[in-house]
N, C-alpha and C positions, 0 to 999 in steps of 0.2 A: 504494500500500500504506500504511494506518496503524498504527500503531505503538504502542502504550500502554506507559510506561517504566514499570519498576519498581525496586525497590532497586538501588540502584550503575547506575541507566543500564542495567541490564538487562530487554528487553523480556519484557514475560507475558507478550501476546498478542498476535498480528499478523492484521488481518482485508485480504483481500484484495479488490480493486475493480475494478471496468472503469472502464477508460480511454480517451477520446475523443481521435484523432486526427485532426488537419484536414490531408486529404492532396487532392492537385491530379488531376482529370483526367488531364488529361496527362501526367503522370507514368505513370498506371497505363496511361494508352494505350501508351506506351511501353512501359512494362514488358509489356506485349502481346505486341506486335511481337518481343522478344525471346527470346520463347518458340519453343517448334517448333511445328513444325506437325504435328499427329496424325490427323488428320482427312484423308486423302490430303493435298492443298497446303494445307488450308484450319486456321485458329487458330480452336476450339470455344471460346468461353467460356459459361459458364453462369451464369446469373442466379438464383438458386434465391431457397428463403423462403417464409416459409407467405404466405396471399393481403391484399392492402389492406398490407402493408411497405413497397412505394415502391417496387417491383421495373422496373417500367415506367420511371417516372421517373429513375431509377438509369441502366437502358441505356439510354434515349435519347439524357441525359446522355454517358454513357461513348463512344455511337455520335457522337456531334459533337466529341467530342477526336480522336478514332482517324481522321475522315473527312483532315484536312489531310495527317494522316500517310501516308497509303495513296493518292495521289495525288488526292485533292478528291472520289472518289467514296465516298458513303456506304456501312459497310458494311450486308449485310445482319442484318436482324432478327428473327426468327420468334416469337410470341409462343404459347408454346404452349394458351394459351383459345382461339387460334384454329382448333385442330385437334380440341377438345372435341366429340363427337354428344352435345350437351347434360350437363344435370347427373350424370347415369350414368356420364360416360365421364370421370371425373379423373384416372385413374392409366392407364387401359385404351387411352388416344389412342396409346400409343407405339411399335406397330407402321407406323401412318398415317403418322408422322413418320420411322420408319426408311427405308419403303419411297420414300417422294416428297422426302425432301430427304438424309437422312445416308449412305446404300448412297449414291446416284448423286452427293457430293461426294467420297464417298471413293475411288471411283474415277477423280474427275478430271471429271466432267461436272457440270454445274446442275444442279438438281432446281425441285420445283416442288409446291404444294399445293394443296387448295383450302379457301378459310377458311369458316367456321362461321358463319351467322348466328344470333343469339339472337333475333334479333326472330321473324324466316322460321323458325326450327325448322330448320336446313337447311341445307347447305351448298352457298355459291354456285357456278355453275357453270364462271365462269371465274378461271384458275388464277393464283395467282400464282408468279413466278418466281424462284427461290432459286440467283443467279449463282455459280460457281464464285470464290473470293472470299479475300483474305489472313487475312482473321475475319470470322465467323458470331458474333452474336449469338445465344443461345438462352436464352428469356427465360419464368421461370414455374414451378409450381407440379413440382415432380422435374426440372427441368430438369436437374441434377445426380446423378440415378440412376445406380444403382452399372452398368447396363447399359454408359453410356459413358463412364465414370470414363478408360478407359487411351485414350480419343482427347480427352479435355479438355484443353486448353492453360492454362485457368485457371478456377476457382471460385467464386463472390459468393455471398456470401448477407446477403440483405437481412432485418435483422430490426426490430420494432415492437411495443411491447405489444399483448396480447390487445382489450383495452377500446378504443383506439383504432384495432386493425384496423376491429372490429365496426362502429365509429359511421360510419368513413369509408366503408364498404357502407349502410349505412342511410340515411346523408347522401343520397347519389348515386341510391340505386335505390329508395329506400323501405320499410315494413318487412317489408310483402309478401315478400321473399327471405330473413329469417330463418330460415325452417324449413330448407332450403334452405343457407343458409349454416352453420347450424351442424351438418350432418349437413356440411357439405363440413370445416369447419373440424377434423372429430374421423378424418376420411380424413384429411388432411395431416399430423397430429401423426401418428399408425399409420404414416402411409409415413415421417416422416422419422428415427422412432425405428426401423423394422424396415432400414431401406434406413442406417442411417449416417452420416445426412449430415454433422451436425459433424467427424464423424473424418476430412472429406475435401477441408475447404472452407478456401481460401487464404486468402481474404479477407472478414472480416465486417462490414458496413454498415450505421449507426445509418440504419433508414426513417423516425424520428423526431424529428430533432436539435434540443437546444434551444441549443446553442452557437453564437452569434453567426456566419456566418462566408455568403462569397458561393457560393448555393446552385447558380449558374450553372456554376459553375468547380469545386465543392471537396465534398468528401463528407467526411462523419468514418467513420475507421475506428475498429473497435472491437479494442481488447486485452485481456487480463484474463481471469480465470477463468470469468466470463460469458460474454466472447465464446468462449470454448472450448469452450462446451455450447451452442453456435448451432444449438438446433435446437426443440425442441419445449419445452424446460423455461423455456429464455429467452424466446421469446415467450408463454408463458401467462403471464410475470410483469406483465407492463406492463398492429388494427383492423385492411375486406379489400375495395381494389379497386382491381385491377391493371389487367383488361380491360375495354376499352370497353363497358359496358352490362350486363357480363354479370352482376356482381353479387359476385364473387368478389376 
């Protein structure tokens, strides 16, 4: 917060700022772990954030702190582009996802998907397996929808300016998916303004950091009045590619 004095030491104005916090992995793995579990035995965490924020790199991250914790085996990760029936299906995948992994953990069994290819138009035929698990990553674009708000165990959301989501899709896939991205990118702000998101999100993550610090190990978190409207208003201030190839 700064401050601007005025007569006698008394403040006129006070403008308020985000604040970058360099907090550890591990720490937040833990702070995991000590959550309940809502999901039948299984800890949801959600990785939300409009597309190209860092969402991916985030839980990958986050999945190699938690792995030591939870006996050396990785948790699982679901990336939801991978359940996408192409560019049509951003918001509308989430039945796909209820019925093949979240119903069958919540009742105590594995579930199981099949991923999407963007090259094929299609998705492949064999399944991957979504094991019955201490934490579930779910990683992507409403991950955090208010559908499964009361079985969350914890919230991310990754945010990045506008201008650098965009480059970092253009960079990777070319500019060919413009059109494309920016019909996706005007879905994302719509769902995260109609669905809430800020008002529900624990934890917000700079996908951009310019603060020195080892990216291996350490994420900055964000506080401040900014990070309290993490949602559509914040990222239009400041780029988008989470999933592999897809463009998004």
């Amino acid at each position: 917060m700064t401050v601007e004095p005025g007569s006698r030491g008394t403040p006129t104005s006070v403008t308020c700022v985000t604040v970058a916090v360099v907090e550890a992995y591990a720490t937040l793995a833990r702070r995991v772990l000590a959550r309940p579990a809502r999901l039948g035995r299984t800890r949801l965490v959600a990785v939300d954030g409009p597309s190209g924020a860092g969402k991916s790199l985030f839980t990958a991250r986050l999945a190699d702190a938690l792995t030591p914790l939870v006996g050396g085996q990785r948790p699982p990760v679901v990336h939801t582009d991978d359940l996408l029936d192409g560019w049509d299906d951003q918001l509308t995948f989430w039945p796909r996802l209820e019925r093949g992994v979240l119903a069958p953990l919540r009742a105590g069994r594995p579930g199981a998907y099949h991923r999407y290819s963007w090259v094929r138009r299609a998705f492949l035929p064999r399944a991957v397996p979504v094991p019955v698990a201490a934490v579930l990553l779910l990683e992507g674009v409403s991950a955090a929808r208010a559908a499964i708000r009361p079985e969350l165990s914890l919230v991310v959301y990754v945010t990045a300016p506008a201008e650098l989501r965009l480059a970092r899709a253009v960079a990777r896939d070319g500019p060919t998916v413009l059109p494309e991205l920016h019909r996706w990118h005007v879905g994302e702000r719509i769902h995260f303004a109609a669905d809430a998101t800020a008002a529900h999100v624990d934890l917000v993550v700079d996908g951009a950091p310019r603060l020195p610090h080892d990216a291996d190990r350490y994420y900055l978190h964000l506080t401040g009045p900014a990070a309290d409207r993490a949602g559509p208003a914040a990222d239009r201030a400041g780029p988008a590619a989470d999933g592999a190839g897809t463009g998004r």
